[in-house]
Backbone as CSV, one residue per row, in Angstrom:
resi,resn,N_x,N_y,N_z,CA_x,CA_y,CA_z,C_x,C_y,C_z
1,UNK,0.855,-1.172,0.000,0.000,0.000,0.000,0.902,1.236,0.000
2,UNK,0.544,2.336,-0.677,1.138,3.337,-0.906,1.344,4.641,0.280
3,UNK,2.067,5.188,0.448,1.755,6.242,0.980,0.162,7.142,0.834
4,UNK,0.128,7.509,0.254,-1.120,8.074,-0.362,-2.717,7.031,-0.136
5,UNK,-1.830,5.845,-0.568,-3.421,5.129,-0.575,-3.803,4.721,0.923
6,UNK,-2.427,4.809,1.784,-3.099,4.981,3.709,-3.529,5.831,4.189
7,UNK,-2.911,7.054,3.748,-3.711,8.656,4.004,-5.394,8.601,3.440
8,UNK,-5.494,8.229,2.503,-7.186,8.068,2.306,-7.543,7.149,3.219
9,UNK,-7.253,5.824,3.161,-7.508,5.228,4.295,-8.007,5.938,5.567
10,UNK,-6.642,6.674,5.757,-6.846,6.921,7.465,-8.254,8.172,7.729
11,UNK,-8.021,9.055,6.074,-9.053,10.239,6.183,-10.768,9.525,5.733
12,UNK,-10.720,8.660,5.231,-12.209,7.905,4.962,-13.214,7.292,6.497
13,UNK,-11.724,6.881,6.807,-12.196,6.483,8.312,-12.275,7.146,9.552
14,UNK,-11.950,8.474,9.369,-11.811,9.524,10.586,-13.312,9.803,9.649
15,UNK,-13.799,10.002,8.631,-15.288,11.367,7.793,-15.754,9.888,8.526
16,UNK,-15.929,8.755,8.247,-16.982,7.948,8.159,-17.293,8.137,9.528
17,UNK,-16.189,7.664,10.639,-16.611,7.784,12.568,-16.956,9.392,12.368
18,UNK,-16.863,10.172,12.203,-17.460,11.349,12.065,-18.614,11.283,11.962
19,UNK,-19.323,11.007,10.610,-20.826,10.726,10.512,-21.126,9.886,11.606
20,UNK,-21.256,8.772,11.623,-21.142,7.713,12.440,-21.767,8.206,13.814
21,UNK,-20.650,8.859,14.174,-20.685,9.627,15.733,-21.868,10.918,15.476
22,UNK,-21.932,11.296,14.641,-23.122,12.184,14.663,-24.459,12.004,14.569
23,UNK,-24.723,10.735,13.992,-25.985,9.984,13.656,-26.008,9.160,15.229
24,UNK,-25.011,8.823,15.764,-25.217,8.371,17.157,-25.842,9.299,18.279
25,UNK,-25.167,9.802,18.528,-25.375,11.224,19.368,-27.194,11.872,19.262
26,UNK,-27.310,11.925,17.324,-28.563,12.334,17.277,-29.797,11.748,17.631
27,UNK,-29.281,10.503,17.522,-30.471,9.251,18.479,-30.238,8.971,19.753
28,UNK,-29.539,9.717,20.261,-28.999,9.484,21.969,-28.389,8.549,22.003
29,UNK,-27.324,7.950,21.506,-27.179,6.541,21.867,-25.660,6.344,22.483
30,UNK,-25.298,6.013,23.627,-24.203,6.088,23.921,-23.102,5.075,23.584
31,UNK,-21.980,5.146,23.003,-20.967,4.134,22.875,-20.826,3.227,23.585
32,UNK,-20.367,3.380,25.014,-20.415,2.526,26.018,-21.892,1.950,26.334
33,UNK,-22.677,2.012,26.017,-24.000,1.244,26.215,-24.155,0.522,24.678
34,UNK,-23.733,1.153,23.863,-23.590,0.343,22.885,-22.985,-1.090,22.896
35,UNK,-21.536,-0.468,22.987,-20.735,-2.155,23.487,-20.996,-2.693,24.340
36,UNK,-21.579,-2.600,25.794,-21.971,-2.922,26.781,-23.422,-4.097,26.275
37,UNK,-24.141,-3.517,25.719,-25.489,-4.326,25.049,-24.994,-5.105,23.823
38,UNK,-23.827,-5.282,23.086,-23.346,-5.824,22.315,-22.433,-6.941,23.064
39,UNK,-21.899,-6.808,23.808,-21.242,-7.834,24.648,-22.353,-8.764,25.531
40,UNK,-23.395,-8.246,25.781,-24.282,-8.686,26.348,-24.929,-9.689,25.858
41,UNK,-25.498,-9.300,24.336,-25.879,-9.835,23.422,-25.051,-11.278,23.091
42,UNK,-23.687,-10.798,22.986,-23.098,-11.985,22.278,-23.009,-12.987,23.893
43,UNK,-22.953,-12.694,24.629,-22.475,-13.216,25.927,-24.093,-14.491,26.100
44,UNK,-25.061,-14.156,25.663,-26.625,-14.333,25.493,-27.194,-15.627,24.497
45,UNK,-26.008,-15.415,23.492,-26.324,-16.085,21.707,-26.311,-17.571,22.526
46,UNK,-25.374,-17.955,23.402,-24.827,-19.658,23.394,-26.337,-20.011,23.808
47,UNK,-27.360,-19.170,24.841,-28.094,-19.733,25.464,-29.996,-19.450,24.457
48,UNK,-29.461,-18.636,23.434,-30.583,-18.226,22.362,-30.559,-19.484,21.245
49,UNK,-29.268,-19.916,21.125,-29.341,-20.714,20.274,-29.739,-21.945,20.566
50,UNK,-29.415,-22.387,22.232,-29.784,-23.728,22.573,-31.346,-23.750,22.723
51,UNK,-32.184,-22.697,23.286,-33.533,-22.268,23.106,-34.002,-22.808,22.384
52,UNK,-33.281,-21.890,20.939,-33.901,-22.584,19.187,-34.043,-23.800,19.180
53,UNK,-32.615,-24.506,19.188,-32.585,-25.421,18.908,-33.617,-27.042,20.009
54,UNK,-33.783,-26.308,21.142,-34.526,-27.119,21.897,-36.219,-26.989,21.434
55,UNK,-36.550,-25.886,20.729,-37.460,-25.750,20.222,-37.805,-26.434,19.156
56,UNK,-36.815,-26.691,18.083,-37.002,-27.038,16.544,-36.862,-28.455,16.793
57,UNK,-36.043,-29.205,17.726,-35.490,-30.683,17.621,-36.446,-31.226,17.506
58,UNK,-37.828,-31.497,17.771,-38.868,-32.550,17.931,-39.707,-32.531,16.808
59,UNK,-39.668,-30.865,15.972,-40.283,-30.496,14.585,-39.154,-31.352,13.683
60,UNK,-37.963,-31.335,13.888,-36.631,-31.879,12.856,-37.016,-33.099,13.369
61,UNK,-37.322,-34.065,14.218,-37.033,-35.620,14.484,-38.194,-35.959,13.491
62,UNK,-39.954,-35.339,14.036,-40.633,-35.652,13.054,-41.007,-35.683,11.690
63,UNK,-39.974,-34.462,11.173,-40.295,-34.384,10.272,-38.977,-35.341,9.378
64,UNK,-38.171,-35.866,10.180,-36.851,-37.090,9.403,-37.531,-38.253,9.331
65,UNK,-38.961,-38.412,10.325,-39.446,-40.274,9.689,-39.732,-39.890,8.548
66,UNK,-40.072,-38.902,8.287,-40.591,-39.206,6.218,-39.519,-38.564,5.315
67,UNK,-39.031,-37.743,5.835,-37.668,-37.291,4.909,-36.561,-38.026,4.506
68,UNK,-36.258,-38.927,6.296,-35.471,-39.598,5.300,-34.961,-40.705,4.561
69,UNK,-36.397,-41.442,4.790,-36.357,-42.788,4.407,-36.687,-42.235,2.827
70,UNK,-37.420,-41.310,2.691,-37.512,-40.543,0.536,-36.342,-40.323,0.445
71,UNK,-34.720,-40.130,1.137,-34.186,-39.326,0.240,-33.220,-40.775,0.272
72,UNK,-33.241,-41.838,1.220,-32.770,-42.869,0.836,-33.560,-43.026,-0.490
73,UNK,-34.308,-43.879,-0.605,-35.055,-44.355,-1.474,-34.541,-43.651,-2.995
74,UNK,-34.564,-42.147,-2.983,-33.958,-41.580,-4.101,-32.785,-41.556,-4.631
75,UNK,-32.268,-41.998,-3.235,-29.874,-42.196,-3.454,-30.143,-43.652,-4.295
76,UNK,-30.945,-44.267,-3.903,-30.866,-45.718,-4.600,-30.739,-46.269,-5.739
77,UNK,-31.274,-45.333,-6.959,-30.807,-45.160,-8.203,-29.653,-45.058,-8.262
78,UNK,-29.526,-43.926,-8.073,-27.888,-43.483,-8.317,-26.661,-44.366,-7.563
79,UNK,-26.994,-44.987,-6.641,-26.044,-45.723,-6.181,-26.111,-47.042,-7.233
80,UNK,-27.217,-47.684,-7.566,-26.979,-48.764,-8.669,-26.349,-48.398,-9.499
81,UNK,-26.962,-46.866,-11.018,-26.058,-46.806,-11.677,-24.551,-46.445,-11.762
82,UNK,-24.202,-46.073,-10.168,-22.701,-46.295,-10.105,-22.331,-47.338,-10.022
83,UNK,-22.809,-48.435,-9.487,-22.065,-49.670,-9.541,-22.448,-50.324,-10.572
84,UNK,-22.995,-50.118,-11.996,-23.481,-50.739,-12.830,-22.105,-50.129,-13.914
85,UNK,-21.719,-48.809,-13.326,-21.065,-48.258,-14.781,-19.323,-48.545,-13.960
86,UNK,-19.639,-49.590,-12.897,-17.847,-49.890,-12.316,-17.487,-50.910,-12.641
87,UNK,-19.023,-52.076,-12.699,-19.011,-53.749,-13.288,-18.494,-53.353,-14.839
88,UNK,-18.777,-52.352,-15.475,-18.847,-52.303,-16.723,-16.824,-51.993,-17.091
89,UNK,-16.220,-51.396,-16.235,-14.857,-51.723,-16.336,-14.324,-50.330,-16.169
């Protein structure tokens, strides 16, 4: 990277937190409550996701007796004509 092409760099990213920080401010919103509710959040996900997933498991079990005995049933072709075109040499 060039001299020049880090100076834009560095000036794109000082205008952008500029806006940034002004559109913040204008909605009241504080930085530190920002990251604070963002750490929170992520700190939150391990126990949102096990939620989901304790939610969906019994919709996913029932809905695999019929899914996936069809998608066997459909590999079954294709597994013959592979072994039909391996007998063949």
């Amino acid at each position: 990277m060039r001299y020049s092409d880090s100076m834009k760099l560095i000036i794109n990213i000082l205008i952008w937190s500029l806006l940034v920080g002004l559109l913040l401010a204008w909605l009241h919103i504080d930085p530190f409550d920002l990251l604070r509710d963002g750490l929170h959040f992520l700190a939150g996900l391990p126990r949102m996701l096990a939620d989901m997933l304790g939610w969906a498991w019994p919709y996913v079990a029932t809905g695999a007796v019929i899914v996936v005995p069809i998608a066997l049933i459909g590999l079954l072709p294709r597994l013959w004509r592979r072994s039909r075109r391996d007998d063949r040499g």
